[in-house]
KEGUVO-454140 format. One record per atom (N, C-alpha, C, O): y, z, x; residue number from 1; atom name; residue in three letters. Coordinates in Angstrom, 3 decimals, padded with zeros to 6 digits. Layout:
KEGUVO-454140
R  Y  Z  X  NUM  CA  ALA;
...
***
This chain:
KEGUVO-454140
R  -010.763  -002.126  005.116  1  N  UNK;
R  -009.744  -001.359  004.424  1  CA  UNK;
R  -010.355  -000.012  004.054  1  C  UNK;
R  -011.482  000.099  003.570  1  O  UNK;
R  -009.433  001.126  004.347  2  N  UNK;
R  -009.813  001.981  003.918  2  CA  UNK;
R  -009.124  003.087  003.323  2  C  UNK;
R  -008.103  003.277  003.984  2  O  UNK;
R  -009.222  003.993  002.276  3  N  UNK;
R  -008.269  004.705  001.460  3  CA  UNK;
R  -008.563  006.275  001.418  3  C  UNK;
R  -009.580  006.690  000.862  3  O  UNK;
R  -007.856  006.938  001.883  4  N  UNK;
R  -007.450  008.306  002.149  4  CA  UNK;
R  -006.445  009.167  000.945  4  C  UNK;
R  -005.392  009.057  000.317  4  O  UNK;
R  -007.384  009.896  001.109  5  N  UNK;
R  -006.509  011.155  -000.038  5  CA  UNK;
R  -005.702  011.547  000.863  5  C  UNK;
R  -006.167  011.787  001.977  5  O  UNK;
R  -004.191  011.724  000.600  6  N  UNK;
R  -003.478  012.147  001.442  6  CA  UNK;
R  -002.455  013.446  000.549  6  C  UNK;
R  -002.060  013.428  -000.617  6  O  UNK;
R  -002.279  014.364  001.491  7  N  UNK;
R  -001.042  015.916  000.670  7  CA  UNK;
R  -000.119  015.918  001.613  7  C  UNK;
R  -000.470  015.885  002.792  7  O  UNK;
R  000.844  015.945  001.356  8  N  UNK;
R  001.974  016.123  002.654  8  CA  UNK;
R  002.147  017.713  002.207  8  C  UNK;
R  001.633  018.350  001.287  8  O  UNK;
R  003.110  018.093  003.272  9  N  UNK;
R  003.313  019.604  003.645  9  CA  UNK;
R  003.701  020.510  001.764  9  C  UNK;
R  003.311  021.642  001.477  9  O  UNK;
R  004.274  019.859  001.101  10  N  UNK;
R  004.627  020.639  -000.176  10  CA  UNK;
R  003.395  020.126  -001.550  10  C  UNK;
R  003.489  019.948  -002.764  10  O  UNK;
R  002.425  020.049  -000.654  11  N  UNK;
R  001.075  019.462  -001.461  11  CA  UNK;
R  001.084  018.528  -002.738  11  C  UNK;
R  000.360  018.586  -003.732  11  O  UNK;
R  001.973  017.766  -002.470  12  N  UNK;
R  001.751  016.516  -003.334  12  CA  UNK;
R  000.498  015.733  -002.656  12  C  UNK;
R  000.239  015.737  -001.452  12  O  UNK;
R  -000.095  015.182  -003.490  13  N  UNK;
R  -001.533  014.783  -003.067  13  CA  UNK;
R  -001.157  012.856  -003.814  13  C  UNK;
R  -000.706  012.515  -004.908  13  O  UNK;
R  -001.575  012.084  -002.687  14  N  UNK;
R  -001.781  010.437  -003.354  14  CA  UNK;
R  -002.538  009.731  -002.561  14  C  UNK;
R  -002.952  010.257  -001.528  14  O  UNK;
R  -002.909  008.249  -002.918  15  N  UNK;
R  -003.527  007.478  -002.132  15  CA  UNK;
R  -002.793  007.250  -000.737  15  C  UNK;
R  -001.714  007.807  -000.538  15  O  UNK;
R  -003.316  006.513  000.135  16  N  UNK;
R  -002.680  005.438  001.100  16  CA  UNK;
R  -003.692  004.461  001.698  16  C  UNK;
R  -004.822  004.902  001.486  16  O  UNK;
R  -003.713  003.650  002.164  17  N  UNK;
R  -004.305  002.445  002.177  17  CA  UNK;
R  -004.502  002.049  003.475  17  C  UNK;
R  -003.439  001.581  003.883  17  O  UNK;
R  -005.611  002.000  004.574  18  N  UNK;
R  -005.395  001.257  005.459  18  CA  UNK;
R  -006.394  000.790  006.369  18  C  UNK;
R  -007.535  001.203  006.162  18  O  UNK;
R  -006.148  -000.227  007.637  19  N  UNK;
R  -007.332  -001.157  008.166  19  CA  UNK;
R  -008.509  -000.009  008.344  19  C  UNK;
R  -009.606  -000.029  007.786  19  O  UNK;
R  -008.074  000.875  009.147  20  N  UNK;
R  -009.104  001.920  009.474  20  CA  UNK;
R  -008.536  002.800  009.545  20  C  UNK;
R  -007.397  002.898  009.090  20  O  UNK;
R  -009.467  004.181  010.440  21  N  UNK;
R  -009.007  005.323  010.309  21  CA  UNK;
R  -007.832  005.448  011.636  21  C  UNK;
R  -006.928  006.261  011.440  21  O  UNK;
R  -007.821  004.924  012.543  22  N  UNK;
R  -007.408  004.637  013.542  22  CA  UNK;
R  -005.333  004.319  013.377  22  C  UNK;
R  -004.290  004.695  013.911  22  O  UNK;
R  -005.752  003.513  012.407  23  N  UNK;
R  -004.608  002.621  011.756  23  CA  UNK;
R  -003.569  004.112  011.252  23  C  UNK;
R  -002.391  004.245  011.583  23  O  UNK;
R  -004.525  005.323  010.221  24  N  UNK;
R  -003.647  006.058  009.704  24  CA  UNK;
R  -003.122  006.838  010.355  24  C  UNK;
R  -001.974  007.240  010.167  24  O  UNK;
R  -004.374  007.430  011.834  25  N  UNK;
R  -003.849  008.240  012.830  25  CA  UNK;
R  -002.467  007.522  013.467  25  C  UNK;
R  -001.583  008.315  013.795  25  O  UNK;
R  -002.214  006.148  013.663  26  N  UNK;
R  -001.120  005.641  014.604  26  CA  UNK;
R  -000.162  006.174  013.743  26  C  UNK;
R  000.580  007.132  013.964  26  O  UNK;
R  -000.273  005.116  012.218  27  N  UNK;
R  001.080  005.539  011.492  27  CA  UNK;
R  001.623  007.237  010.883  27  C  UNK;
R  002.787  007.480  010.568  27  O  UNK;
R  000.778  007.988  010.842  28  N  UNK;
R  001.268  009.421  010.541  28  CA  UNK;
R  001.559  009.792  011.331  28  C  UNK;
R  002.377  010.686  011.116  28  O  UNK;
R  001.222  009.519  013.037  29  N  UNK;
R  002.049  010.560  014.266  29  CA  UNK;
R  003.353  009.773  014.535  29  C  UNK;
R  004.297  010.290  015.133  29  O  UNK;
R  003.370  008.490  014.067  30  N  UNK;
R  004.693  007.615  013.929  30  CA  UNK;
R  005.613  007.976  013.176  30  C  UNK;
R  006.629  007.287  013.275  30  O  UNK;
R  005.654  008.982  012.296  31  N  UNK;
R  005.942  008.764  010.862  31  CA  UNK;
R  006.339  008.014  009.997  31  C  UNK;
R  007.447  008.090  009.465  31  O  UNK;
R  005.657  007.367  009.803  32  N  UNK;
R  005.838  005.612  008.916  32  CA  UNK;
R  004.832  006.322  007.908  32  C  UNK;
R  005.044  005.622  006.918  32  O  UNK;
R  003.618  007.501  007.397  33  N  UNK;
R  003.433  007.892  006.285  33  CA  UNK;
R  003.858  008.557  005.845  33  C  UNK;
R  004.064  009.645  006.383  33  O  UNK;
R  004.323  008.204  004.305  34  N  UNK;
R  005.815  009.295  003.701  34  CA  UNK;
R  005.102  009.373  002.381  34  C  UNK;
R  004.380  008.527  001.854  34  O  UNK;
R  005.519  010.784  001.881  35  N  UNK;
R  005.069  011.381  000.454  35  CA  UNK;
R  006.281  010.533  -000.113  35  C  UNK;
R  007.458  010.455  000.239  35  O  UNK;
R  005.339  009.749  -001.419  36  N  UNK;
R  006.639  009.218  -002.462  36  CA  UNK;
R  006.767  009.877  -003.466  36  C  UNK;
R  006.873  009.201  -004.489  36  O  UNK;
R  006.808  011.228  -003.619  37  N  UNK;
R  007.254  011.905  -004.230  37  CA  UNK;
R  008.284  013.002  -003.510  37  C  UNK;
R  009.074  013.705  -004.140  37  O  UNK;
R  008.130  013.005  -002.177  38  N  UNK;
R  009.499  014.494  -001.604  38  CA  UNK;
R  009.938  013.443  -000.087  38  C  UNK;
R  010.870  013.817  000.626  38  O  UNK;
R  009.256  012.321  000.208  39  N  UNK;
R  009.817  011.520  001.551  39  CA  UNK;
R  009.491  012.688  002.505  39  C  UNK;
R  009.909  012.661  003.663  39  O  UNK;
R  008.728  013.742  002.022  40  N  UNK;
R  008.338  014.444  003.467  40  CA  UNK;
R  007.067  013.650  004.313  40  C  UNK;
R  006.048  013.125  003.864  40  O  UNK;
R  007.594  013.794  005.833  41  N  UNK;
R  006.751  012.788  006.532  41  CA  UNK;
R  005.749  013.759  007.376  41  C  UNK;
R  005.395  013.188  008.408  41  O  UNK;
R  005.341  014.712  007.273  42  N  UNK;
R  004.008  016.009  007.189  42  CA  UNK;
R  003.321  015.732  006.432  42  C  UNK;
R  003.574  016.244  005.341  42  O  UNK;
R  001.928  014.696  006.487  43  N  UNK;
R  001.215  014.136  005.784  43  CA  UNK;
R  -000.067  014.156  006.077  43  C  UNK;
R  -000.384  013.105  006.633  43  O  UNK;
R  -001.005  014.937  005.939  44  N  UNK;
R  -002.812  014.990  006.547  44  CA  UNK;
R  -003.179  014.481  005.221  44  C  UNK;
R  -002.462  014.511  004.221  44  O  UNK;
R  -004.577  013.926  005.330  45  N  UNK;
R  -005.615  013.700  004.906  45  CA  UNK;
R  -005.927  014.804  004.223  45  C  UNK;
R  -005.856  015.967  004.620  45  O  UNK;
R  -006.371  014.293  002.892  46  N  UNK;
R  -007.250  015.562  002.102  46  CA  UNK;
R  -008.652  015.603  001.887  46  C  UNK;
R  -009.458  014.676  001.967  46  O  UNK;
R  -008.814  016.638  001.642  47  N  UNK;
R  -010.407  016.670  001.189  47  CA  UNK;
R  -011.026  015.384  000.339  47  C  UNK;
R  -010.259  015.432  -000.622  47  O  UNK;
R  -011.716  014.510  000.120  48  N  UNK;
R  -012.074  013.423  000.068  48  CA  UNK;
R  -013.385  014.090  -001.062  48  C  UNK;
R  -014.358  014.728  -000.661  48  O  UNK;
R  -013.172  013.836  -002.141  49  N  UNK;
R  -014.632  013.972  -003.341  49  CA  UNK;
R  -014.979  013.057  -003.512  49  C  UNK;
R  -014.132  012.166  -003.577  49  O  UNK;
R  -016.539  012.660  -003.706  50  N  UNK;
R  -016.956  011.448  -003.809  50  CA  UNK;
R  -016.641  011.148  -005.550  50  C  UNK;
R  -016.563  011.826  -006.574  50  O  UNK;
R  -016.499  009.452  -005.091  51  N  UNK;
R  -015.909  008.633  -006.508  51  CA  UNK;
R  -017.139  009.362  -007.772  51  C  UNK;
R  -018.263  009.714  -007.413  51  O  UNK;
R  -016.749  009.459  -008.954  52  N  UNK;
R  -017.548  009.702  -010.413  52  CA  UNK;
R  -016.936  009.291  -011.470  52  C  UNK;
R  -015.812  009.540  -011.908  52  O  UNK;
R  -017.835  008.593  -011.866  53  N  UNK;
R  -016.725  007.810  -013.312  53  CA  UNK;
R  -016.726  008.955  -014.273  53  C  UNK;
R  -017.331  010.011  -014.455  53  O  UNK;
R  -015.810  008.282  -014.774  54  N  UNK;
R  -015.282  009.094  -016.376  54  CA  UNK;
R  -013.534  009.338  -015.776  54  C  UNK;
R  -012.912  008.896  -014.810  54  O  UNK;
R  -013.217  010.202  -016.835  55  N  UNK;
R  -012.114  009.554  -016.918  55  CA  UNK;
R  -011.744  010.906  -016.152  55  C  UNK;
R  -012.518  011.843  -015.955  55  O  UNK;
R  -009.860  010.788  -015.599  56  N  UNK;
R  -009.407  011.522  -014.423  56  CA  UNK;
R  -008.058  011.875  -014.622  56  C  UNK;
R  -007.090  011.133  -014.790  56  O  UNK;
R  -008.147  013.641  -014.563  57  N  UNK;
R  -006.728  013.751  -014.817  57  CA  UNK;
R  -005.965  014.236  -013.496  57  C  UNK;
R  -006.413  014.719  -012.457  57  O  UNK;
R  -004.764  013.965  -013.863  58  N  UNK;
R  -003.743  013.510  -013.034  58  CA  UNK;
R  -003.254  014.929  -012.829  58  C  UNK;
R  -003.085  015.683  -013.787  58  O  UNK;
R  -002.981  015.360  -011.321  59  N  UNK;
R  -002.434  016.858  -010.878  59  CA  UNK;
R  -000.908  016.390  -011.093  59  C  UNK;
R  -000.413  017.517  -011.111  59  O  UNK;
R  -000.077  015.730  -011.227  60  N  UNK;
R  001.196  014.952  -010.994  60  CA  UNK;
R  001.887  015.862  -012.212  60  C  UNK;
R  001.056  016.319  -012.997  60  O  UNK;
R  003.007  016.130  -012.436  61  N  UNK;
R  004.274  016.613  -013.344  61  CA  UNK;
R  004.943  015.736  -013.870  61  C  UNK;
R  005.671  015.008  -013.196  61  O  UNK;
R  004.840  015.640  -015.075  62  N  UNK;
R  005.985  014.424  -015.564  62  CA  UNK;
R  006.852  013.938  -014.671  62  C  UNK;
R  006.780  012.744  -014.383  62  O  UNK;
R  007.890  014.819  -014.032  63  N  UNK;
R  008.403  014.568  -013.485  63  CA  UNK;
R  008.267  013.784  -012.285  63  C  UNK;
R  008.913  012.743  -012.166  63  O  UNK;
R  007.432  014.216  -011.324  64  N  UNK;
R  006.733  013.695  -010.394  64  CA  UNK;
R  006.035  012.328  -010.652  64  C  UNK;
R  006.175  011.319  -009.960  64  O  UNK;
R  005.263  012.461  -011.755  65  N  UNK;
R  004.802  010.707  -012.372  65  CA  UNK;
R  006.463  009.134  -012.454  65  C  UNK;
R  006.820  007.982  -012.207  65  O  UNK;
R  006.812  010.572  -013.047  66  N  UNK;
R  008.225  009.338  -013.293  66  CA  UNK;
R  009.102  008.888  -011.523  66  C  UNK;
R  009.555  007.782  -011.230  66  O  UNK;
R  009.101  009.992  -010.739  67  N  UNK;
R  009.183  009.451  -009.709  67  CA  UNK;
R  008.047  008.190  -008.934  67  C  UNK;
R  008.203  007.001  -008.659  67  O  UNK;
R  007.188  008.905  -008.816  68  N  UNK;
R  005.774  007.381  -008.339  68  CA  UNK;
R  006.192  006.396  -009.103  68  C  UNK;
R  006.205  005.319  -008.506  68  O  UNK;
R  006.520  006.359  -010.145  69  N  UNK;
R  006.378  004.810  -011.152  69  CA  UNK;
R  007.887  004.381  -010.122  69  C  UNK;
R  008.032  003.361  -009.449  69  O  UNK;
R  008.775  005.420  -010.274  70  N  UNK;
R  010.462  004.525  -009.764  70  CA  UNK;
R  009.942  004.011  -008.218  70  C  UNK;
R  009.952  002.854  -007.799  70  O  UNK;
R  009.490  005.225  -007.516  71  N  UNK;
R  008.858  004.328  -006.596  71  CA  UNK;
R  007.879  003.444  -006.069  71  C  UNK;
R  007.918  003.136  -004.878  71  O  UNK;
R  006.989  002.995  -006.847  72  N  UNK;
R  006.315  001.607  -006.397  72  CA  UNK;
R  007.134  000.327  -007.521  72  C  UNK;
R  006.815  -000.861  -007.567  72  O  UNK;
R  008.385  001.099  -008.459  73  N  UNK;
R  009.514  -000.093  -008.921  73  CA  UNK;
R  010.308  -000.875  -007.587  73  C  UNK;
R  010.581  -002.039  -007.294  73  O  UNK;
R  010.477  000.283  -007.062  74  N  UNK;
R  011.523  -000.158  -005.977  74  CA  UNK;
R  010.821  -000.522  -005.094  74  C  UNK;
R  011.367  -001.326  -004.339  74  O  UNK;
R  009.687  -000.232  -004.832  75  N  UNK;
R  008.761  -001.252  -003.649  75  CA  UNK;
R  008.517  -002.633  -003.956  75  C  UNK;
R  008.580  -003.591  -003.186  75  O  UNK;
R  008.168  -002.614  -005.440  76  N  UNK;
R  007.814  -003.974  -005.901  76  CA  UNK;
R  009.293  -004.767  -005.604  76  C  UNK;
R  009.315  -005.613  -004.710  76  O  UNK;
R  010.125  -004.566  -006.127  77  N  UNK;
R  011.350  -004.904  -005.981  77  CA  UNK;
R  011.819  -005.298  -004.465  77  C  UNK;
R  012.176  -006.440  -004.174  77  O  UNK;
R  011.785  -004.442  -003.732  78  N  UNK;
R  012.138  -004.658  -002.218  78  CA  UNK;
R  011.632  -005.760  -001.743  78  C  UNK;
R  012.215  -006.691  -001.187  78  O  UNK;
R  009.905  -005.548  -002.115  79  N  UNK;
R  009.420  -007.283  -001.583  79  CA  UNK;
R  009.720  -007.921  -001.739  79  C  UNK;
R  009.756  -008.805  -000.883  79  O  UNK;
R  010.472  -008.189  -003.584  80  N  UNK;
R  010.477  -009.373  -004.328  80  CA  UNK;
R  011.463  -009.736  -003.525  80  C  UNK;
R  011.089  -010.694  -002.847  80  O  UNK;
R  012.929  -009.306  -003.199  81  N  UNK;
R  014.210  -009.265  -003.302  81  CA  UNK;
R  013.973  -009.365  -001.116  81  C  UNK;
R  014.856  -009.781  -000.366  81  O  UNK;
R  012.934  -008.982  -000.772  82  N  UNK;
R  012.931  -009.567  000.464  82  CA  UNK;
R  012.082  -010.575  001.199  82  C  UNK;
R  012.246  -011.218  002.235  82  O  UNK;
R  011.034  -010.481  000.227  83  N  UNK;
R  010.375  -011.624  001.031  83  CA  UNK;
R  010.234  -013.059  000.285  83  C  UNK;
R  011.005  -013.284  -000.647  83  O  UNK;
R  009.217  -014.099  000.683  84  N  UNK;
R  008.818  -015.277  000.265  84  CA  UNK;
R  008.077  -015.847  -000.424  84  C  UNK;
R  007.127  -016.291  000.221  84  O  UNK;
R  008.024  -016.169  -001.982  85  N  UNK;
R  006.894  -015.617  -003.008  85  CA  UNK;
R  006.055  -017.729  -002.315  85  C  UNK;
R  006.492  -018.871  -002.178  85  O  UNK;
R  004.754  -016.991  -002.131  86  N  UNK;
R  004.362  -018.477  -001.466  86  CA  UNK;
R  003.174  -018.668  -002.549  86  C  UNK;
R  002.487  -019.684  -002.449  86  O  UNK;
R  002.891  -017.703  -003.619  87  N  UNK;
R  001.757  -017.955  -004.591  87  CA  UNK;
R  000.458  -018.214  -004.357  87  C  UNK;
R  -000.090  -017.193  -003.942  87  O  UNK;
R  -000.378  -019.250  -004.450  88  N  UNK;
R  -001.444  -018.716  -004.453  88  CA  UNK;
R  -002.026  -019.427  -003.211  88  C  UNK;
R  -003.220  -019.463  -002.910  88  O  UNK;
R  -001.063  -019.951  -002.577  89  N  UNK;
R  -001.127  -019.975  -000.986  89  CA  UNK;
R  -000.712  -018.774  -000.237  89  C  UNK;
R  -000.005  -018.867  000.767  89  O  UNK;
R  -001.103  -017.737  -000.665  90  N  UNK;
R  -000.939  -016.309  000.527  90  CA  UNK;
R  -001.946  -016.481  001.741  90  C  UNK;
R  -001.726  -016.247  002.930  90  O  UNK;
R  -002.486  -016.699  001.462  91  N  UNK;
R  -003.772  -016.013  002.261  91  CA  UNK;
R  -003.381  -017.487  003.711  91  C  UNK;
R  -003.171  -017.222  004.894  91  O  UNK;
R  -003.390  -018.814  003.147  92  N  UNK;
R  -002.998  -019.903  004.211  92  CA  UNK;
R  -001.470  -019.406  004.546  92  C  UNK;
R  -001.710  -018.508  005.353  92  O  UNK;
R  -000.569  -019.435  004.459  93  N  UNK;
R  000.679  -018.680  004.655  93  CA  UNK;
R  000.028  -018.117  005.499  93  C  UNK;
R  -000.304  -018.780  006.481  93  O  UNK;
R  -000.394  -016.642  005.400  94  N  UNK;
R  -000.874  -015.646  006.339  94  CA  UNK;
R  -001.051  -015.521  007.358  94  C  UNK;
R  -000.523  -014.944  008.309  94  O  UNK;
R  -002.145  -016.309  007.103  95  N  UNK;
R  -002.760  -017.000  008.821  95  CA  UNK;
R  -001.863  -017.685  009.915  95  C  UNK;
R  -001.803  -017.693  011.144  95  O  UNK;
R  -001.172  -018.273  008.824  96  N  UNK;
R  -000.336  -019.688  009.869  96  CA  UNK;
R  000.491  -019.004  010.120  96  C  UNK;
R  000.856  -019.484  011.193  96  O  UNK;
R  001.402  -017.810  009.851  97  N  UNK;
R  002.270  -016.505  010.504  97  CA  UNK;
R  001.382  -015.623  011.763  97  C  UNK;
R  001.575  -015.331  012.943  97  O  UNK;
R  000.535  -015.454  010.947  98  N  UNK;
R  -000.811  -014.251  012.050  98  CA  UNK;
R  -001.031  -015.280  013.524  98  C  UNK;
R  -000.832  -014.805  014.642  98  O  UNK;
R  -001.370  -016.412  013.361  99  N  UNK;
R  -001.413  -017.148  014.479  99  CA  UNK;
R  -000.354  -018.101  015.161  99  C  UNK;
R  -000.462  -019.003  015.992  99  O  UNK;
R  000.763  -017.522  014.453  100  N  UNK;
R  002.157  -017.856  015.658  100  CA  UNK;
R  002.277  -019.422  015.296  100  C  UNK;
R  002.995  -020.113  016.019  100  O  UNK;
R  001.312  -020.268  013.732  101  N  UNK;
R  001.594  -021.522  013.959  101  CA  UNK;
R  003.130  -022.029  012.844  101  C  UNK;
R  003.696  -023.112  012.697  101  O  UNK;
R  003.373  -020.632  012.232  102  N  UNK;
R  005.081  -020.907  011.581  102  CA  UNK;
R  005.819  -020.267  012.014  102  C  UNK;
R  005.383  -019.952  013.122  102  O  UNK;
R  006.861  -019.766  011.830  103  N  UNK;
R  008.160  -018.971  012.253  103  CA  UNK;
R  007.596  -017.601  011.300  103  C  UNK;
R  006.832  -017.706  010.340  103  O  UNK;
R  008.115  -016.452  011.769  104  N  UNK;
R  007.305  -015.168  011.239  104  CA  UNK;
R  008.294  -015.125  009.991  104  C  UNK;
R  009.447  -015.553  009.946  104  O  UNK;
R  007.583  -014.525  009.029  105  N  UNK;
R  008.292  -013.667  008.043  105  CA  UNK;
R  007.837  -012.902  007.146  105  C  UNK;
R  006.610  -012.840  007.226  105  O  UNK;
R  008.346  -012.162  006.159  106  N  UNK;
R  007.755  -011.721  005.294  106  CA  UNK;
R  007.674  -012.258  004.165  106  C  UNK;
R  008.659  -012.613  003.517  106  O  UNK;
R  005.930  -012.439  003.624  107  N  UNK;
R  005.704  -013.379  002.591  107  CA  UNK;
R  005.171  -012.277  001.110  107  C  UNK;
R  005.341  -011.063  001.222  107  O  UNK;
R  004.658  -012.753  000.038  108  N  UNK;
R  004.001  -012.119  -001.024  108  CA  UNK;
R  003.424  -013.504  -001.331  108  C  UNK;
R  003.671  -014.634  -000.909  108  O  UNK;
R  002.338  -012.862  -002.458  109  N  UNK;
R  001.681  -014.020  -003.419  109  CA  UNK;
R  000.444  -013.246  -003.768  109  C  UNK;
R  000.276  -012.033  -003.643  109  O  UNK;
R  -000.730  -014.504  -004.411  110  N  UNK;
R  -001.883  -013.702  -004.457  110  CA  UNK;
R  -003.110  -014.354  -003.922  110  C  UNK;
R  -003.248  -015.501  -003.496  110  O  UNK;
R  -003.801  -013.581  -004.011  111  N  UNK;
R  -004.989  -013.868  -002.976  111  CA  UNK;
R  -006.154  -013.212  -003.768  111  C  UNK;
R  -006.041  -012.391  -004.678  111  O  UNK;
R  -007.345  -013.754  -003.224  112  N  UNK;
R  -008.862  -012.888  -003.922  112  CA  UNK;
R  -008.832  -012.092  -003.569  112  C  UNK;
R  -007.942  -011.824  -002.762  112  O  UNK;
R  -009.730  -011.221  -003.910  113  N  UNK;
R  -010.234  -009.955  -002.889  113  CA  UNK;
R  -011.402  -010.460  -001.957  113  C  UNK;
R  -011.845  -009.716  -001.083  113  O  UNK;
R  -011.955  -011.880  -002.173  114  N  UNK;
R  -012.553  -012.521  -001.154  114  CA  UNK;
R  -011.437  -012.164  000.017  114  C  UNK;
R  -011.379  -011.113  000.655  114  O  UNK;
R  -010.647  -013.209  000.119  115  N  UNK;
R  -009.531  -013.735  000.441  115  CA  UNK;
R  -008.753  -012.447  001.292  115  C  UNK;
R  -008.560  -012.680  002.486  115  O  UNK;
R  -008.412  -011.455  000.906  116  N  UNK;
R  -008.266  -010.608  001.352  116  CA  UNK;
R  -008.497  -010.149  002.180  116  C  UNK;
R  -007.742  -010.061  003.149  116  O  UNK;
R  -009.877  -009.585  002.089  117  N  UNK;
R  -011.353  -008.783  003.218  117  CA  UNK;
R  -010.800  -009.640  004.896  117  C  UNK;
R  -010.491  -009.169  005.991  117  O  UNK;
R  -010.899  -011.230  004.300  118  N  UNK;
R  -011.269  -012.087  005.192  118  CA  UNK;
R  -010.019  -011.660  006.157  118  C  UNK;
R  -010.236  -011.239  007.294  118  O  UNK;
R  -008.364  -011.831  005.497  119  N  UNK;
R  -007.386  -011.549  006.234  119  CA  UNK;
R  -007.404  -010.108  006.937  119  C  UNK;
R  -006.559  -010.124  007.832  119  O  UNK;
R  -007.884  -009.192  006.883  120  N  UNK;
R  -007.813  -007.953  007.263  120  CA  UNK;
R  -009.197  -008.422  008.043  120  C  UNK;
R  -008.504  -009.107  007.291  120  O  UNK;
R  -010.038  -008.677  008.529  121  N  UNK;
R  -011.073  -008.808  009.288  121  CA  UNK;
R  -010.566  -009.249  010.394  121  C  UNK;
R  -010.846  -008.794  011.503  121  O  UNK;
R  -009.794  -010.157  010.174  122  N  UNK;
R  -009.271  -011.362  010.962  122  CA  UNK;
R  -007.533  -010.537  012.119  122  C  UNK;
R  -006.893  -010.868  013.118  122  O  UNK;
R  -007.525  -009.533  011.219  123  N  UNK;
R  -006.466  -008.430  012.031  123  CA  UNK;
R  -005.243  -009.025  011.155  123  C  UNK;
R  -004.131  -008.949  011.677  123  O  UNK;
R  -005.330  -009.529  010.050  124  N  UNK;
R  -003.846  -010.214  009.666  124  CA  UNK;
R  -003.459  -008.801  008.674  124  C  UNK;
R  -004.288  -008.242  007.957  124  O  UNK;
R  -002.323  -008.471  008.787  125  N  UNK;
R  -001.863  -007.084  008.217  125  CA  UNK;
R  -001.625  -007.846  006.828  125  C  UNK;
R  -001.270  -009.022  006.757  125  O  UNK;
R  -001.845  -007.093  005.845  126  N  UNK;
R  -001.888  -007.137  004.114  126  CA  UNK;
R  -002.237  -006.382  003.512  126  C  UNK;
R  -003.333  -005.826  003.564  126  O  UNK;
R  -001.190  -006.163  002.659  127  N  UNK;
R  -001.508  -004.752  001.580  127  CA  UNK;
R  -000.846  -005.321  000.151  127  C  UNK;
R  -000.018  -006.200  -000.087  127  O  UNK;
R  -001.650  -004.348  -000.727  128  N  UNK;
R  -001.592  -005.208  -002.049  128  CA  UNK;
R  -000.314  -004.501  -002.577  128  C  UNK;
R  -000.053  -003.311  -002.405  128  O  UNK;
R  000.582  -005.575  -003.367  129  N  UNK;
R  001.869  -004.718  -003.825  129  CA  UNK;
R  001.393  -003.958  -005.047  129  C  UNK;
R  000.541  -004.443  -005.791  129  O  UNK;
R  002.087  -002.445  -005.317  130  N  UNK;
R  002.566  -001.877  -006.384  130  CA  UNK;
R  002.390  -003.187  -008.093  130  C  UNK;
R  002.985  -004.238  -008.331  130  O  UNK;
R  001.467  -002.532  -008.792  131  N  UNK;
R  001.439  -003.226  -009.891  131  CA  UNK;
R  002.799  -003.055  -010.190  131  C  UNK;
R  003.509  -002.329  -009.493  131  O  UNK;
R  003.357  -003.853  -011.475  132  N  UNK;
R  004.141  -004.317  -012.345  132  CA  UNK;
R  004.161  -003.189  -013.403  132  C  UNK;
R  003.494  -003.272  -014.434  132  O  UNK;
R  004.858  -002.253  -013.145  133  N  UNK;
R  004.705  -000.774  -014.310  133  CA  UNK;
R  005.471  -001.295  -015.668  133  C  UNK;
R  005.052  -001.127  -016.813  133  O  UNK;
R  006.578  -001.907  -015.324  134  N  UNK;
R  007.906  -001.833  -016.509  134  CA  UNK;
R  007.476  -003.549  -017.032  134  C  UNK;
R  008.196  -004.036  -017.905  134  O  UNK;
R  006.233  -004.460  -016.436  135  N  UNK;
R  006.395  -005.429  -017.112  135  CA  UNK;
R  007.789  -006.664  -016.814  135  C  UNK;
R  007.926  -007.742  -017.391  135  O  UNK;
R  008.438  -006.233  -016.038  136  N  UNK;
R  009.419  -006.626  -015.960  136  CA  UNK;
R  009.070  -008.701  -014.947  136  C  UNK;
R  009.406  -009.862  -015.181  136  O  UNK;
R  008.519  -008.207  -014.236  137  N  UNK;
R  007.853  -009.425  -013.238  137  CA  UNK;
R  006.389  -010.100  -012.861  137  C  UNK;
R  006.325  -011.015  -012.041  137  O  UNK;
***
């Protein structure tokens, strides 16, 4: 797994998440990477500073914050409201989809970050949902 500073064309700057670098080149010339703050799909890689603790302020506008939060609401939501909460059998779920031994679908639950590594090694696609902002689930 790997995580990229990303700015789309009106320089909103955020994470994105993925197997490799390979993975982000497919999906940005696809456009399947979208700024969740303007849905513009003109999205490069940014300059990359190495990690330093202490604490980190946020380039984001109120406004702009309150959008990110609505949107990883409505992501969290979309999963909930579309897929199969299988709990803390994700990771077996996973597999038994990844290797064609259930009927495919889309699942959620939770898993280690052992657990994890292992599924993404293994080529099984997984990404961690949007925390729980509003508490709600």
């Amino acid at each position: 797994m790997i995580v990229y500073n990303l700015r789309c064309r009106n320089a909103h700057e955020f994470e994105g998440w993925f197997q490799d670098s390979a993975a982000f080149d497919t999906q940005a010339k696809s456009g399947k990477v979208v700024c969740p703050v303007c849905n513009s799909k003109k999205v490069e890689k940014a300059i990359m500073a190495p990690a330093v603790s202490g604490a980190r302020k946020s380039n984001l506008t109120d406004a702009e914050t309150k959008q990110m939060r609505q949107f990883m609401t409505g992501l969290r939501k979309y999963v909930q409201d579309n897929a199969d909460y299988v709990g803390p059998n994700f990771a077996e779920e996973a597999r038994k989809i990844h290797y064609g031994e259930v009927e495919h679908r889309h699942i959620y639950g939770e898993a280690s970050l052992e657990e994890a590594r292992e599924l993404v090694e293994e080529g099984v696609d997984v990404a961690p949902l949007p925390p729980d902002l509003d508490g709600a689930n």
